[in-house]
C-alpha positions as CSV (number, residue, x, y, z in Angstrom):
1,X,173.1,44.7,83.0
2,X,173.3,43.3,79.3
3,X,172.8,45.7,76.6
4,X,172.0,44.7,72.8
5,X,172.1,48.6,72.2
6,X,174.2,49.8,69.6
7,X,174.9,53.5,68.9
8,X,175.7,52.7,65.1
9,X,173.3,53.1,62.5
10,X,174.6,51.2,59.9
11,X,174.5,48.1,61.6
12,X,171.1,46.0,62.2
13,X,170.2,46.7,66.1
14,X,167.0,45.5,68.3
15,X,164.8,47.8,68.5
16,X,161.2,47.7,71.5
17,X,158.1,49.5,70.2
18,X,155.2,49.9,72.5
19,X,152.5,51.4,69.8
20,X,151.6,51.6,66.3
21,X,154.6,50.0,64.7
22,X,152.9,47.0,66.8
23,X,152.1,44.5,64.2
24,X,148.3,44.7,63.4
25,X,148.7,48.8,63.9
26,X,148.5,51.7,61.7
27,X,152.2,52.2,61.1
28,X,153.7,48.4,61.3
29,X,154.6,48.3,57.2
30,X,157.1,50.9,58.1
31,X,159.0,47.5,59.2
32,X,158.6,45.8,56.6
33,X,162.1,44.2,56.0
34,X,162.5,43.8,60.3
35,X,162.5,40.4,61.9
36,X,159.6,39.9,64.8
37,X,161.8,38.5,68.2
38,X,158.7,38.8,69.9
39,X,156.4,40.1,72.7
40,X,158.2,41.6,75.7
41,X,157.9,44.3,78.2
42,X,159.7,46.2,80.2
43,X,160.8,46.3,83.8
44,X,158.9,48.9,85.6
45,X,160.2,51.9,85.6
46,X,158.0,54.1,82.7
47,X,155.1,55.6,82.7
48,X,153.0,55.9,79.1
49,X,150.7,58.5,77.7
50,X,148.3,58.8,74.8
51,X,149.2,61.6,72.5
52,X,145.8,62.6,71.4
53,X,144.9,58.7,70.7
54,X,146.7,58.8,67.8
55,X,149.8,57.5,69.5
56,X,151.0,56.4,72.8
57,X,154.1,58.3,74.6
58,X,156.3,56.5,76.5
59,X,159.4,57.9,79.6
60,X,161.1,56.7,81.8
61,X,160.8,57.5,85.5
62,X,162.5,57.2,89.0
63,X,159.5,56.2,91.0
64,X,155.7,55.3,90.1
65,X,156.6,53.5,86.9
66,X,154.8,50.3,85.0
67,X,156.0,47.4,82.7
68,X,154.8,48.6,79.2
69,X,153.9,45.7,76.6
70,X,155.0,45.7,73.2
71,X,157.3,44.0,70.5
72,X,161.1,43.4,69.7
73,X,162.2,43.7,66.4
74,X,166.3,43.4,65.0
75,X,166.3,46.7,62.6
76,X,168.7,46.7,59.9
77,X,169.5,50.5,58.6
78,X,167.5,50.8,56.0
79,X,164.2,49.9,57.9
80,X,165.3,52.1,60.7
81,X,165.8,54.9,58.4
82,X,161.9,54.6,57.0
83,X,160.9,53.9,60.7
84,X,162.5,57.4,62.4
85,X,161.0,59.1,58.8
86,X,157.5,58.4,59.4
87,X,157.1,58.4,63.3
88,X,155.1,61.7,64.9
89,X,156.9,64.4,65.9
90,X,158.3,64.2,69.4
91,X,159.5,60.5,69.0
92,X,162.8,59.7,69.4
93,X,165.3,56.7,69.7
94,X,166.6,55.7,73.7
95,X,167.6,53.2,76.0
96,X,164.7,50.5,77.4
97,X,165.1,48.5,79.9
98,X,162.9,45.1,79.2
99,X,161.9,42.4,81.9
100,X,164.7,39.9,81.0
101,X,167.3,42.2,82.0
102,X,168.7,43.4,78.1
103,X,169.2,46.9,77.5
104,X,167.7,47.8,74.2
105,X,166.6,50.9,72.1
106,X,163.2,51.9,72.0
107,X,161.0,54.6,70.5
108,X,160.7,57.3,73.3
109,X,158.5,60.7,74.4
110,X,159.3,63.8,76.1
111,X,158.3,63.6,79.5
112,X,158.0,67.6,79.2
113,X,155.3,67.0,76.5
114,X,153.2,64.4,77.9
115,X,152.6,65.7,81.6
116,X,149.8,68.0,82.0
117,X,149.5,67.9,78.1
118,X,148.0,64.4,77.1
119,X,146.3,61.5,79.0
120,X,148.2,59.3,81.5
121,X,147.6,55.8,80.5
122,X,150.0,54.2,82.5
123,X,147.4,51.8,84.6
124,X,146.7,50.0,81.3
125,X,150.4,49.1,80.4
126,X,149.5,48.5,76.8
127,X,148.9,50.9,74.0
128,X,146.7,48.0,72.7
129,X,144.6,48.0,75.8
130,X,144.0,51.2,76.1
131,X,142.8,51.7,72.7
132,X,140.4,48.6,73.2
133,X,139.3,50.4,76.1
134,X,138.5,53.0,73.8
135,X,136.1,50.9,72.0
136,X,134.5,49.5,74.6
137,X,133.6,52.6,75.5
138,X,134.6,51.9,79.5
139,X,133.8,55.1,81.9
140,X,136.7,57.3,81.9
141,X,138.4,56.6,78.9
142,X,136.6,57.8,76.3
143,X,138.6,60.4,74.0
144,X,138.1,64.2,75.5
145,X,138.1,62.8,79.2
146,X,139.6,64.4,81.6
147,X,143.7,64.2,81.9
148,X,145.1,62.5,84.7
């Protein structure tokens, strides 16, 4: 497998986000100074989860996973530092496997706190889906429904 992943933080380094660092999205001018590679997803093998519809939560899994859509960005340290300082609690930095085979990092959830806790989302693959689903107002995915 090729990996772009680099454990140093003082070097620029790729980095996948699946949510609101998405350009267009609440938190995106916290990469200001990052360059855009693109859209990409990953291979499927994660599942993702809204965090109160505030933010999605996204883990990787053994079986039952989907490719998740979102954007590639090259970091460089002082981006990533503003990045990790304004993302929600329970976020962290890990290993994504995307479509194309690369090995990248990319923000991350606790499977412990999403199961049981917050909405499954998986089925729509896209943090930007889902929310459009959201206002759409489609059965079953209006904020308060049940958890699945």
């Amino acid at each position: 497998m090729t990996t772009s992943a680099t454990a140093r933080d003082d070097e620029p380094f790729e980095l996948f986000v699946n949510g609101t660092l998405m350009r267009g999205l609440a938190l995106h001018g916290n990469l200001s100074g990052a360059e855009f590679l693109g859209a990409f997803r990953t291979v499927p093998r994660y599942r993702l989860y809204s965090i109160d519809d505030v933010h999605p939560g996204m883990f990787e899994v053994d079986s039952g996973g989907v490719s998740v859509a979102g954007e590639l960005y090259r970091i460089p340290p002082e981006v990533w530092r503003r990045v990790e300082a304004g993302e929600p609690p329970g976020l962290y930095r890990g290993l994504v496997r995307l479509e194309d085979g690369r090995e990248v990092w990319g923000i991350l959830f606790p499977r412990e706190l999403a199961e049981g806790r917050h909405r499954d989302i998986s089925r729509f693959g896209d943090w930007r889906a889902y929310i459009e689903s959201l206002r759409g107002g489609r059965a079953g995915d209006e904020p308060g429904a049940p958890i699945a």
